[in-house]
N, CA, C and O atoms as a Tripos MOL2 file, in Angstrom:
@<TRIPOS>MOLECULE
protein
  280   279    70     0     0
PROTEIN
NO_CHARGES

@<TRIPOS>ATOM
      1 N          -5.4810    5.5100   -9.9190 N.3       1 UNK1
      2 CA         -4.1240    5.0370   -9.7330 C.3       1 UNK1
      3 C          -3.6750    5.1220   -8.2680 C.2       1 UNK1
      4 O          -2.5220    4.8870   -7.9080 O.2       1 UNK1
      5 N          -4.8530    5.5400   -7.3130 N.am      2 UNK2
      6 CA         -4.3880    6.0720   -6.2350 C.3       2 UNK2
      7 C          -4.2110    4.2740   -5.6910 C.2       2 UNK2
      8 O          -3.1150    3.9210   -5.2560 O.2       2 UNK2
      9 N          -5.0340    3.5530   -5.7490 N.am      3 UNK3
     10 CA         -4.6070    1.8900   -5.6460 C.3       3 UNK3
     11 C          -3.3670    1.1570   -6.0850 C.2       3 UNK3
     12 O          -2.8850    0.1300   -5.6050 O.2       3 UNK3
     13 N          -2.9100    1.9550   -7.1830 N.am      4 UNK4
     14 CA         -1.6190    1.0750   -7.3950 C.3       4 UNK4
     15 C          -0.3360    1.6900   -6.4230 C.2       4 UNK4
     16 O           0.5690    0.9410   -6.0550 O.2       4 UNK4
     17 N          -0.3700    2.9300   -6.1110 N.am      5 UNK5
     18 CA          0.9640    4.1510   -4.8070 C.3       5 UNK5
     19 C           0.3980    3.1690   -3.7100 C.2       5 UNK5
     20 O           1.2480    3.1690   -2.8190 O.2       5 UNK5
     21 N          -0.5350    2.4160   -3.3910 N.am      6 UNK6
     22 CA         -0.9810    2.0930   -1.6420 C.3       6 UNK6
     23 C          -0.3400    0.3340   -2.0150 C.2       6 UNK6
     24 O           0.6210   -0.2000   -1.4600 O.2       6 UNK6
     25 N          -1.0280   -0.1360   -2.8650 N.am      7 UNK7
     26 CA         -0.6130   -1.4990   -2.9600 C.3       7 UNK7
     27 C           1.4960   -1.3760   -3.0280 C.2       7 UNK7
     28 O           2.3010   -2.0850   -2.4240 O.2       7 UNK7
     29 N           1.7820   -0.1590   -4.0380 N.am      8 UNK8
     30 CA          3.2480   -0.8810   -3.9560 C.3       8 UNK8
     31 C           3.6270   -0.4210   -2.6960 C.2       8 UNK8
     32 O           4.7360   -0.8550   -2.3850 O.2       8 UNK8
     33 N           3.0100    0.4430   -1.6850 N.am      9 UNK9
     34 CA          3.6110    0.7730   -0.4100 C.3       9 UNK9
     35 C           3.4010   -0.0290    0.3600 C.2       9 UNK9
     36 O           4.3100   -0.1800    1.1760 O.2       9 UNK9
     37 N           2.1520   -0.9480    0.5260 N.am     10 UNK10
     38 CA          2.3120   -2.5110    1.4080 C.3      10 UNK10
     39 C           3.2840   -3.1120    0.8080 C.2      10 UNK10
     40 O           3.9050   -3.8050    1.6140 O.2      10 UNK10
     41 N           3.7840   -3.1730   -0.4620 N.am     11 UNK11
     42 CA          4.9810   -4.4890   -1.0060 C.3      11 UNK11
     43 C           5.9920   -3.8780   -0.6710 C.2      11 UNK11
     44 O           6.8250   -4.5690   -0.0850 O.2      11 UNK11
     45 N           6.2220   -2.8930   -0.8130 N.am     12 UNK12
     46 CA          7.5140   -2.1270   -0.0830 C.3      12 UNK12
     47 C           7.7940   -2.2540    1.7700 C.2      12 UNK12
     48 O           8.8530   -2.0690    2.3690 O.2      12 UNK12
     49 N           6.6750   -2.5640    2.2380 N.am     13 UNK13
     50 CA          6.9270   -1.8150    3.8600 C.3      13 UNK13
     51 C           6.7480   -3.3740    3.4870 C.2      13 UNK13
     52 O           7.0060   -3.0160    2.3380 O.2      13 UNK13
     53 N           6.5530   -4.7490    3.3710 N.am     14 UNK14
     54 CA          6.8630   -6.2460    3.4130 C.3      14 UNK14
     55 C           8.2000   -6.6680    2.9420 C.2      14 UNK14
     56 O           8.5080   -7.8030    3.3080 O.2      14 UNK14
     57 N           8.9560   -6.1230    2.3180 N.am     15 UNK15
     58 CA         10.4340   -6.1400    1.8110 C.3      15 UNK15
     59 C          10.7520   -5.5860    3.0320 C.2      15 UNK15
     60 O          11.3900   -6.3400    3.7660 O.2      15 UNK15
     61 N          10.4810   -4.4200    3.4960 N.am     16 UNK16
     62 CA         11.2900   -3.6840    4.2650 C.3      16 UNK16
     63 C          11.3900   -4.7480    5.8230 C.2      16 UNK16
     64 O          12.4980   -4.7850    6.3600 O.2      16 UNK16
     65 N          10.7050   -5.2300    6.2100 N.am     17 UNK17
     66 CA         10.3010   -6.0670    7.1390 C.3      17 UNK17
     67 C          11.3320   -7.2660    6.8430 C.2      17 UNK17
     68 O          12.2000   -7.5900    7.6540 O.2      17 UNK17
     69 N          11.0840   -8.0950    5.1930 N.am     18 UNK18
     70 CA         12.0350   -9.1900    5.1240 C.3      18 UNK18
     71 C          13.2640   -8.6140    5.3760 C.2      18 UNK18
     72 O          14.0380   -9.3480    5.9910 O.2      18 UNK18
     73 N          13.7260   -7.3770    5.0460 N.am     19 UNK19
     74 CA         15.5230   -6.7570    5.2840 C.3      19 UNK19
     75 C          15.5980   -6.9480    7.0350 C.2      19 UNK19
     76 O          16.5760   -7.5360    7.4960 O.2      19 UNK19
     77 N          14.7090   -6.5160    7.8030 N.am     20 UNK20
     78 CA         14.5020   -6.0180    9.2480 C.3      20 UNK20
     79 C          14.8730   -7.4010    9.4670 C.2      20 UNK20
     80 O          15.9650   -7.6010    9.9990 O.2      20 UNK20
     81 N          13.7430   -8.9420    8.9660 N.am     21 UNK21
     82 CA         14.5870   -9.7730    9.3690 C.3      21 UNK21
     83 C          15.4080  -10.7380    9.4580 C.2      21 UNK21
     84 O          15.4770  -11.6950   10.2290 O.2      21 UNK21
     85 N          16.3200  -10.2350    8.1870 N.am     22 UNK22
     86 CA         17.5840  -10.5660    7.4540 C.3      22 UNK22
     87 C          18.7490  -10.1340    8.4520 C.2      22 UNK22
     88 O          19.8110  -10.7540    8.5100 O.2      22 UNK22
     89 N          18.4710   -9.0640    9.2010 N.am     23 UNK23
     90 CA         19.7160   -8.1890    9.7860 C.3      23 UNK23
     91 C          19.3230   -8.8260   11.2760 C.2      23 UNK23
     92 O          20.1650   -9.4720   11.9000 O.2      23 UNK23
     93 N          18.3170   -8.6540   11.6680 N.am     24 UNK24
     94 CA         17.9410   -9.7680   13.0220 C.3      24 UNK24
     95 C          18.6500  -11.1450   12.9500 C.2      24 UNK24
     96 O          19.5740  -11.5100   13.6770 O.2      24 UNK24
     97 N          18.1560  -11.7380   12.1090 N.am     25 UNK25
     98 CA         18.6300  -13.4670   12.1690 C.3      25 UNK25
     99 C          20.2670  -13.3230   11.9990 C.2      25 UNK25
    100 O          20.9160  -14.0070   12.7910 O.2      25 UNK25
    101 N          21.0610  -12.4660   11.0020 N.am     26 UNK26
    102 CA         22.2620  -12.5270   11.1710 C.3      26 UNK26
    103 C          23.1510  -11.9910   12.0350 C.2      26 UNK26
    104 O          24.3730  -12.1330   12.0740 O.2      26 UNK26
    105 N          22.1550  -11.1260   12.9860 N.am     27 UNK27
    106 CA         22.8290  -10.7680   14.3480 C.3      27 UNK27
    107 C          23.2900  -11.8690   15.3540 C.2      27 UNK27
    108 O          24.3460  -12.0120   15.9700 O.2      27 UNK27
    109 N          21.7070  -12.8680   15.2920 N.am     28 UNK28
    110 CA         21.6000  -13.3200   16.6510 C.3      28 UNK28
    111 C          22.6070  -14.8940   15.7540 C.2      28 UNK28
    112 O          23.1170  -15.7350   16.4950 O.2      28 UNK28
    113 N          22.7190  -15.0210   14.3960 N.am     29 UNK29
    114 CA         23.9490  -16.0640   14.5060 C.3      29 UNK29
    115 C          25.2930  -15.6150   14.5520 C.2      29 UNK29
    116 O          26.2390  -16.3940   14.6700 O.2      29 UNK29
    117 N          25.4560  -13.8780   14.4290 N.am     30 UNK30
    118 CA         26.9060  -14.0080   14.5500 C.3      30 UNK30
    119 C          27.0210  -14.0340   16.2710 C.2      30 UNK30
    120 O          28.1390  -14.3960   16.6380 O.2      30 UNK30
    121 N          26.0550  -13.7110   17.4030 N.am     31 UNK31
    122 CA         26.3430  -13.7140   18.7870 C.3      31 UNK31
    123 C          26.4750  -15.1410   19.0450 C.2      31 UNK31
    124 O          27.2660  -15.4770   19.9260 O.2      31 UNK31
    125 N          25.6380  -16.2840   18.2320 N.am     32 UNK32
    126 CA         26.2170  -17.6910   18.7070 C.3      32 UNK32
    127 C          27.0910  -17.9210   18.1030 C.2      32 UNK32
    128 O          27.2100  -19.0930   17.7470 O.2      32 UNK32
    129 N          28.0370  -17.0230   17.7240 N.am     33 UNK33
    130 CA         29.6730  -17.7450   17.1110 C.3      33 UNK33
    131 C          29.3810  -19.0040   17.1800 C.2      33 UNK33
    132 O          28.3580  -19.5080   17.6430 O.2      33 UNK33
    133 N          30.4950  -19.6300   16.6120 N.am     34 UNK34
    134 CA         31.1400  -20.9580   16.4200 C.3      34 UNK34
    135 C          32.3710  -21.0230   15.2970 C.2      34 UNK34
    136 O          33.2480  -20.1690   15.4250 O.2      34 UNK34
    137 N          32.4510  -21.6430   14.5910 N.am     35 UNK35
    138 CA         33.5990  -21.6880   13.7600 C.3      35 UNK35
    139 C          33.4230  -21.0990   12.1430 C.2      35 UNK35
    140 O          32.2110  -21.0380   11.9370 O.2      35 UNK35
    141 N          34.0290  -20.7380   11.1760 N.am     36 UNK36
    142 CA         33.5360  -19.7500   10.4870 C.3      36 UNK36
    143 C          32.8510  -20.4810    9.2680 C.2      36 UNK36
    144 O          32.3980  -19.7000    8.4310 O.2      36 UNK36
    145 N          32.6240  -22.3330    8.9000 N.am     37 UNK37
    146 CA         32.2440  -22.9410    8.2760 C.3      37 UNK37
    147 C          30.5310  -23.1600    8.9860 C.2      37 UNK37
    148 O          29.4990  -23.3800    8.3520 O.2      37 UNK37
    149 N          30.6480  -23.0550   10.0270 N.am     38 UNK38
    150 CA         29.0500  -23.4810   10.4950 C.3      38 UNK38
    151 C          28.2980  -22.1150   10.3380 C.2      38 UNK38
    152 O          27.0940  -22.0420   10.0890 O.2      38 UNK38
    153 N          29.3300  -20.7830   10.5520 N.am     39 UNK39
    154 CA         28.3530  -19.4680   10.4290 C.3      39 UNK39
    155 C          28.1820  -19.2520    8.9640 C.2      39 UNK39
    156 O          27.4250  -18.4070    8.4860 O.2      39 UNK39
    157 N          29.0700  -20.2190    8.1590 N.am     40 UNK40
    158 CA         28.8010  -19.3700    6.4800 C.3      40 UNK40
    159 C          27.4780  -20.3200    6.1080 C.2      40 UNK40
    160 O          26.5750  -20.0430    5.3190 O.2      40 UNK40
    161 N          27.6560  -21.6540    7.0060 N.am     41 UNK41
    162 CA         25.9000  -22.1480    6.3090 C.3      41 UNK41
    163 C          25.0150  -21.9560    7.1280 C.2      41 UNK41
    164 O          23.9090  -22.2610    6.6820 O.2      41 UNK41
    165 N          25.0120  -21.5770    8.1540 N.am     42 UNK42
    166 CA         23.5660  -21.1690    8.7600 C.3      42 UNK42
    167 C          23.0880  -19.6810    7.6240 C.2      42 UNK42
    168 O          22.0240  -19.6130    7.0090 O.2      42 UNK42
    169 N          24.1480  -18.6730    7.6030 N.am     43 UNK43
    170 CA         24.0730  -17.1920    6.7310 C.3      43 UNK43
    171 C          23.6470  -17.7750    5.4690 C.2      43 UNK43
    172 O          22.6680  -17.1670    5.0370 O.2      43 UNK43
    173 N          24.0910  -18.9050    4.5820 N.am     44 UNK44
    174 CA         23.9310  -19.3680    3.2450 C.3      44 UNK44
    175 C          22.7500  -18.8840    2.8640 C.2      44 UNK44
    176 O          22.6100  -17.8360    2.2350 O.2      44 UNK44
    177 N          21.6020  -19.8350    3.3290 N.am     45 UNK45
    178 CA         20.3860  -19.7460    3.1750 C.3      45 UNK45
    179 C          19.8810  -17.9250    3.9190 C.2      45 UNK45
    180 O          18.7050  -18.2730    3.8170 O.2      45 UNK45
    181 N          19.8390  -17.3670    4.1440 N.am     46 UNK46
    182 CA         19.5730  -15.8340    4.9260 C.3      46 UNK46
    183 C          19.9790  -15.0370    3.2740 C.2      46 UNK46
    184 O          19.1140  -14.2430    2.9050 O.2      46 UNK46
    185 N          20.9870  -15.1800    2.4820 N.am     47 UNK47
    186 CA         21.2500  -14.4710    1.8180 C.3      47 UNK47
    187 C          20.2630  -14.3640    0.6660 C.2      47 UNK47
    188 O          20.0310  -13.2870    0.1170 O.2      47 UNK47
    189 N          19.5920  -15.7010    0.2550 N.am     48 UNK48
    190 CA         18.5100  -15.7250   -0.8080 C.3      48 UNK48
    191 C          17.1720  -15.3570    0.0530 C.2      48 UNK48
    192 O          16.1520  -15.6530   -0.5690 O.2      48 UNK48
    193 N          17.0150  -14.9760    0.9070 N.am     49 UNK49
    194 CA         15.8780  -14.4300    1.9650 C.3      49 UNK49
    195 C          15.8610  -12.6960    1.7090 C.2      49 UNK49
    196 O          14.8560  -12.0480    1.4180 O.2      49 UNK49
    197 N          17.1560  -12.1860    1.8890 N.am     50 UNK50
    198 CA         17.9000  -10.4340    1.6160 C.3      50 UNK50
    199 C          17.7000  -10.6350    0.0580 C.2      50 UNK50
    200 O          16.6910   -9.9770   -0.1950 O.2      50 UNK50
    201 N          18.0610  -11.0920   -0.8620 N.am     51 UNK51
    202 CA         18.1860  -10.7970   -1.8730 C.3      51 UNK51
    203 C          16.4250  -10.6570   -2.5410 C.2      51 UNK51
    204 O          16.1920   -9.7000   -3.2790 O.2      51 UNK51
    205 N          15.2280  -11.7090   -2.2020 N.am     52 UNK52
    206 CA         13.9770  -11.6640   -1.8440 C.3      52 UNK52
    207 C          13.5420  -10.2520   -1.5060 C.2      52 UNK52
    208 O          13.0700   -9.4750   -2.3350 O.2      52 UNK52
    209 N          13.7270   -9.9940   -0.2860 N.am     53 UNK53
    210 CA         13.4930   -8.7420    0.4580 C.3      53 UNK53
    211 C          13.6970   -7.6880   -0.3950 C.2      53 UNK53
    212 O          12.7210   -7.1380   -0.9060 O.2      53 UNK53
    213 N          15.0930   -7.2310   -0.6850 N.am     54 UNK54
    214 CA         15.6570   -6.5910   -1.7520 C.3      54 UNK54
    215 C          14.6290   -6.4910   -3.0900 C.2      54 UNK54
    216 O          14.4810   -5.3850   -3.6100 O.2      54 UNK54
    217 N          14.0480   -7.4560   -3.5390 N.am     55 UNK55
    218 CA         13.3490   -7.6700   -4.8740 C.3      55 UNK55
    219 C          12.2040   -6.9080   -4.5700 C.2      55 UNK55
    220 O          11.9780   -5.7710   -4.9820 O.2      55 UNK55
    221 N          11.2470   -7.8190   -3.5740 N.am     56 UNK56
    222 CA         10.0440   -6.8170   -2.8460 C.3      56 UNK56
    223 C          10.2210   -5.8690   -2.8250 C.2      56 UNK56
    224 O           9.4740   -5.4050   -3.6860 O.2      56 UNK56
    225 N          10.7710   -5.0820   -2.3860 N.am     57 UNK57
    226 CA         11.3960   -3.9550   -1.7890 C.3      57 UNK57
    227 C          11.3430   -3.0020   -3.2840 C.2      57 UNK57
    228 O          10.5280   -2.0810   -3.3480 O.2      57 UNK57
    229 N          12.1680   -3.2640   -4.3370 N.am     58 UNK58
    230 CA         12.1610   -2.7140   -5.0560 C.3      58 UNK58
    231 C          11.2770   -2.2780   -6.1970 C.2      58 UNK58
    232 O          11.3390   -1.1660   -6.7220 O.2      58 UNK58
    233 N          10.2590   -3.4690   -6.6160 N.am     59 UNK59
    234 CA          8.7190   -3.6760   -6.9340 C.3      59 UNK59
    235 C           7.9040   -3.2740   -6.3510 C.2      59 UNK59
    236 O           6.8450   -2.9070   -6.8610 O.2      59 UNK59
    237 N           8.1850   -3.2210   -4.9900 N.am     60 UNK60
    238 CA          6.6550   -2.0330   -5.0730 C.3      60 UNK60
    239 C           6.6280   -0.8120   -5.0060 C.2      60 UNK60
    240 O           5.6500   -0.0720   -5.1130 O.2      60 UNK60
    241 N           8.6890   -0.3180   -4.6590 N.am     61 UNK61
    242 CA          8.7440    1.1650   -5.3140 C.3      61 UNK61
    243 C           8.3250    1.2670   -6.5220 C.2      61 UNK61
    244 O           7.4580    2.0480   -6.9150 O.2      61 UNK61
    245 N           9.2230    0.0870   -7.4820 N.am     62 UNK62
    246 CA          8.4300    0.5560   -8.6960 C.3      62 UNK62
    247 C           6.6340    0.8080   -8.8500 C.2      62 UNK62
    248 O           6.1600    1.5750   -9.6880 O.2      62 UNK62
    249 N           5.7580   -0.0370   -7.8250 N.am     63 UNK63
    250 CA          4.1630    0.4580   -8.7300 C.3      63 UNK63
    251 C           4.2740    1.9590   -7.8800 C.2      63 UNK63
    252 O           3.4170    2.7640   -8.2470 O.2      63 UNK63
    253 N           5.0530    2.3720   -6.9750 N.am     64 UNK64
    254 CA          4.6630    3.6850   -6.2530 C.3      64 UNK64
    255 C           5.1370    4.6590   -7.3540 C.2      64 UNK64
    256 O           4.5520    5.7410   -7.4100 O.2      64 UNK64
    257 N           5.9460    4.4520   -8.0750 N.am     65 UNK65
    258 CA          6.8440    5.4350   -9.1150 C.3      65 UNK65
    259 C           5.4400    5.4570  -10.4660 C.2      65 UNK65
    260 O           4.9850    6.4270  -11.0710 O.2      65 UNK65
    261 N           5.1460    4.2890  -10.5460 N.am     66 UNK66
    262 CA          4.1670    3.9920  -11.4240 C.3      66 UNK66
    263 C           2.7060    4.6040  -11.6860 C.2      66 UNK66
    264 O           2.1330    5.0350  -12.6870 O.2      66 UNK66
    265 N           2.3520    4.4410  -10.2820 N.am     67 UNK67
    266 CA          1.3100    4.6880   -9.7690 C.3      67 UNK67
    267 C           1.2470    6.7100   -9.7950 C.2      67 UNK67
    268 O           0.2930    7.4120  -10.1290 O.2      67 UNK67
    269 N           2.6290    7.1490   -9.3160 N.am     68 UNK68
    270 CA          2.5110    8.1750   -9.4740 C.3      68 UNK68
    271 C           2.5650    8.8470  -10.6350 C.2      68 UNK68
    272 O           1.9200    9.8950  -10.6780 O.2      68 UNK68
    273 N           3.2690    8.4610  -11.7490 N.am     69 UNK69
    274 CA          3.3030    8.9590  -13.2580 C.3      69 UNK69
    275 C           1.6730    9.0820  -13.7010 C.2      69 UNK69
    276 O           0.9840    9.9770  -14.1890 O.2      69 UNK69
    277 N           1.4910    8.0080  -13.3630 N.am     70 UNK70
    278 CA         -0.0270    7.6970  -14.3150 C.3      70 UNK70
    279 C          -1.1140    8.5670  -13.4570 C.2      70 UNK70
    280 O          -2.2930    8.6000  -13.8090 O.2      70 UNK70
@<TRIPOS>BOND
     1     1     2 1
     2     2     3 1
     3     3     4 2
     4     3     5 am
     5     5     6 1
     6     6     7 1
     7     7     8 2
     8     7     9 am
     9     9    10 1
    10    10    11 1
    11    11    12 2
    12    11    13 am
    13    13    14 1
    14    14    15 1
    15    15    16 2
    16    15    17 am
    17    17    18 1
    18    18    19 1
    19    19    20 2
    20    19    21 am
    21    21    22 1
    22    22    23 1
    23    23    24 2
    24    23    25 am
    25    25    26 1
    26    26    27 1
    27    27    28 2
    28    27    29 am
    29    29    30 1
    30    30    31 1
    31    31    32 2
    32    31    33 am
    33    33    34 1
    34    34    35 1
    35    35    36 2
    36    35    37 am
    37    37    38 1
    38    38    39 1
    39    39    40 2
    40    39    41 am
    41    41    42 1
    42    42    43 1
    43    43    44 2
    44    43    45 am
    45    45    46 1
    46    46    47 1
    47    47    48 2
    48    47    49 am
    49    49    50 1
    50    50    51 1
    51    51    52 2
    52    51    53 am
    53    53    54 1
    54    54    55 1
    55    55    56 2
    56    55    57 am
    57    57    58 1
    58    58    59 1
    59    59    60 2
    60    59    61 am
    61    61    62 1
    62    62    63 1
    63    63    64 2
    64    63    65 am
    65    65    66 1
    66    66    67 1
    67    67    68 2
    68    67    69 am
    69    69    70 1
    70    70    71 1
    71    71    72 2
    72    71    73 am
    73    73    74 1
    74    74    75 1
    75    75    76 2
    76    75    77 am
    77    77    78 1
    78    78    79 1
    79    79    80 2
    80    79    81 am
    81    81    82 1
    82    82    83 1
    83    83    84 2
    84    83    85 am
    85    85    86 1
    86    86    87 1
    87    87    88 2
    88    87    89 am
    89    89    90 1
    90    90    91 1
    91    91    92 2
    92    91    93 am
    93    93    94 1
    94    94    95 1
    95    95    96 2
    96    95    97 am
    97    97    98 1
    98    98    99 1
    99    99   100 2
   100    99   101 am
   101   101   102 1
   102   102   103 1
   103   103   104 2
   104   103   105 am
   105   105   106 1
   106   106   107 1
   107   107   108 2
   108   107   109 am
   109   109   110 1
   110   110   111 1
   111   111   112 2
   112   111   113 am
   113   113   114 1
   114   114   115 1
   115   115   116 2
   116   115   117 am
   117   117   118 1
   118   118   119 1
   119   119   120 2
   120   119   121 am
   121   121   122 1
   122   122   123 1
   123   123   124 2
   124   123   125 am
   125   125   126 1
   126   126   127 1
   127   127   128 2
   128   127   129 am
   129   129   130 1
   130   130   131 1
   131   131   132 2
   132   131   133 am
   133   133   134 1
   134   134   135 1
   135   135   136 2
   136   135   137 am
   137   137   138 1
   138   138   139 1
   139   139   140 2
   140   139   141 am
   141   141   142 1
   142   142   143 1
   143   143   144 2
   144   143   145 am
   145   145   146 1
   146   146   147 1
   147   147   148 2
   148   147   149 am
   149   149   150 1
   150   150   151 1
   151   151   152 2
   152   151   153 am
   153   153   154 1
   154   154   155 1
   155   155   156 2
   156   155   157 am
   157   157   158 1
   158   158   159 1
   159   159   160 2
   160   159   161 am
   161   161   162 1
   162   162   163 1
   163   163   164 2
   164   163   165 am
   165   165   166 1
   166   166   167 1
   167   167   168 2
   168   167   169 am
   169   169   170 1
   170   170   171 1
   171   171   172 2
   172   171   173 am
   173   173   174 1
   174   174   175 1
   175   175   176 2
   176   175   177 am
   177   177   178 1
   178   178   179 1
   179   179   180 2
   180   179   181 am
   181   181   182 1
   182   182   183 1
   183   183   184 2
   184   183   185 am
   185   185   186 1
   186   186   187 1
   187   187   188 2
   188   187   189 am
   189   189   190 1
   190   190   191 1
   191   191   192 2
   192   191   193 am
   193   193   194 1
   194   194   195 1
   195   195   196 2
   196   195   197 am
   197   197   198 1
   198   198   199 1
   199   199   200 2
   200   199   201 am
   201   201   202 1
   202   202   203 1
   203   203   204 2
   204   203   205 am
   205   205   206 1
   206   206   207 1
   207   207   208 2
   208   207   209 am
   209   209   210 1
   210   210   211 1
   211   211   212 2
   212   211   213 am
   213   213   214 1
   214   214   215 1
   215   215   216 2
   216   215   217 am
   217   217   218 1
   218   218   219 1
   219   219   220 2
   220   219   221 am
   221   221   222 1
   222   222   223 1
   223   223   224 2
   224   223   225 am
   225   225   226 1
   226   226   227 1
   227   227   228 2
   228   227   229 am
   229   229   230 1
   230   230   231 1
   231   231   232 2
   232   231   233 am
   233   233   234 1
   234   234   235 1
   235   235   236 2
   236   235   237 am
   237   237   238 1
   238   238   239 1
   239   239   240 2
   240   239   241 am
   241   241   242 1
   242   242   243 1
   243   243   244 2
   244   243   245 am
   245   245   246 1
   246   246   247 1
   247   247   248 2
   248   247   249 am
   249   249   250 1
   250   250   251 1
   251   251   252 2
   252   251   253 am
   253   253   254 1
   254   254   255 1
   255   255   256 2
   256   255   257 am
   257   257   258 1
   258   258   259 1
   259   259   260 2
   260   259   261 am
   261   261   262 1
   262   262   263 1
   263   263   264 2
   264   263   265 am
   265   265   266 1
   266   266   267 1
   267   267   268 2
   268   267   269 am
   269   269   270 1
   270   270   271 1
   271   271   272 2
   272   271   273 am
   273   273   274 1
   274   274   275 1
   275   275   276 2
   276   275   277 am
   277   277   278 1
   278   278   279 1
   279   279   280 2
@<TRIPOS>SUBSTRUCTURE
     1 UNK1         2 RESIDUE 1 A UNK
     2 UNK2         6 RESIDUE 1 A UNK
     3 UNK3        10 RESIDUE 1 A UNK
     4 UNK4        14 RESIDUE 1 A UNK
     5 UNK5        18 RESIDUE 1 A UNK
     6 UNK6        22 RESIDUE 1 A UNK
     7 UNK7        26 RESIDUE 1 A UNK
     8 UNK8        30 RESIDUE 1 A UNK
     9 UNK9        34 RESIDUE 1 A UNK
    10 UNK10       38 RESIDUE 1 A UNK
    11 UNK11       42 RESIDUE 1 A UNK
    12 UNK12       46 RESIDUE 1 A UNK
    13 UNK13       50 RESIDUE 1 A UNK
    14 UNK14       54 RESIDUE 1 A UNK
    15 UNK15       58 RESIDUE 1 A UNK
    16 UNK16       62 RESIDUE 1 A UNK
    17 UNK17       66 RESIDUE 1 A UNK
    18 UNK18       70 RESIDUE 1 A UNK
    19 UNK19       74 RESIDUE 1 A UNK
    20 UNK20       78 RESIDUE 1 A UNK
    21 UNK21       82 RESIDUE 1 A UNK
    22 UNK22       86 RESIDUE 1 A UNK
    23 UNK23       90 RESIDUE 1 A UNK
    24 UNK24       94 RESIDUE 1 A UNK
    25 UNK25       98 RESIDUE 1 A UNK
    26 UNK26      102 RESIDUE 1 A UNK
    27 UNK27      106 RESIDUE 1 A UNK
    28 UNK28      110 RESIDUE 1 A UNK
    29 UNK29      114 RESIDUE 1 A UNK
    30 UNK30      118 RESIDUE 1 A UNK
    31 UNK31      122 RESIDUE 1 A UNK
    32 UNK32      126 RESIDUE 1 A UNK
    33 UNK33      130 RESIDUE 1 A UNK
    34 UNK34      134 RESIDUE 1 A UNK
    35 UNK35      138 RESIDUE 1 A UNK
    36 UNK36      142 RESIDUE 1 A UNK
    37 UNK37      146 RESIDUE 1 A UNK
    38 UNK38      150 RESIDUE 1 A UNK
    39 UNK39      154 RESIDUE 1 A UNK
    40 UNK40      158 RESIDUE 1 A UNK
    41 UNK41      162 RESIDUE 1 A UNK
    42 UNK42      166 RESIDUE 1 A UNK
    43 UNK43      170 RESIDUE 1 A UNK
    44 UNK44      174 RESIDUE 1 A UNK
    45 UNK45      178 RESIDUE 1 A UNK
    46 UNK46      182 RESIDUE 1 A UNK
    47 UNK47      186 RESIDUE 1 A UNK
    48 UNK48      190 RESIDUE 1 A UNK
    49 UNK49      194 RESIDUE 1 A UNK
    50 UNK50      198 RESIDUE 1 A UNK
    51 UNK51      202 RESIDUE 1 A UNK
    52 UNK52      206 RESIDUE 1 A UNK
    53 UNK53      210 RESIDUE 1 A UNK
    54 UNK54      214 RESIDUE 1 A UNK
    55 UNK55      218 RESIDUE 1 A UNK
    56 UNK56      222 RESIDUE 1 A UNK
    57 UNK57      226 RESIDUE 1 A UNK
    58 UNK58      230 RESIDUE 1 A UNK
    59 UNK59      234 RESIDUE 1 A UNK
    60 UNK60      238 RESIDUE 1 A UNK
    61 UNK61      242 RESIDUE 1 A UNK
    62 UNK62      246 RESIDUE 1 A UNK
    63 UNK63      250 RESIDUE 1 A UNK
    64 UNK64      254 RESIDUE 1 A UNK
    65 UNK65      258 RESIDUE 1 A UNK
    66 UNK66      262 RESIDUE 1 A UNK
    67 UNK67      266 RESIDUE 1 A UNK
    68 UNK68      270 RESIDUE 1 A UNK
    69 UNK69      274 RESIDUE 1 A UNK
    70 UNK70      278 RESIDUE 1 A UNK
């Protein structure tokens, strides 16, 4: 089971990366301001990217939780 704690810790540290650059990309569009209709659709699409990340993220804690029971 020691394969399933390593595999969900690569899917975890790849979520963790999509969050890293979820919070990057919405930095560098809130520094190009513009008006608050062009920043909610550039962000639109970024949010199903975080919510992704988020999922990863949480699946491969779960095989690490998994991995460790068994």
């Amino acid at each position: 089971m020691e394969s399933l704690v390593i595999i969900g810790a690569i899917i975890s540290l790849l979520g963790l990366i999509g969050l890293l650059y979820c919070i990057v990309r919405a930095l560098t569009i809130k520094r190009e301001g513009g008006n608050e209709e062009q920043m909610r659709a550039k962000l639109q699409p970024l949010v199903a990217w975080n919510f992704g990340a988020v999922a990863l993220s949480i699946l491969g804690l779960m095989f690490v939780v998994i991995g460790v029971i068994l």
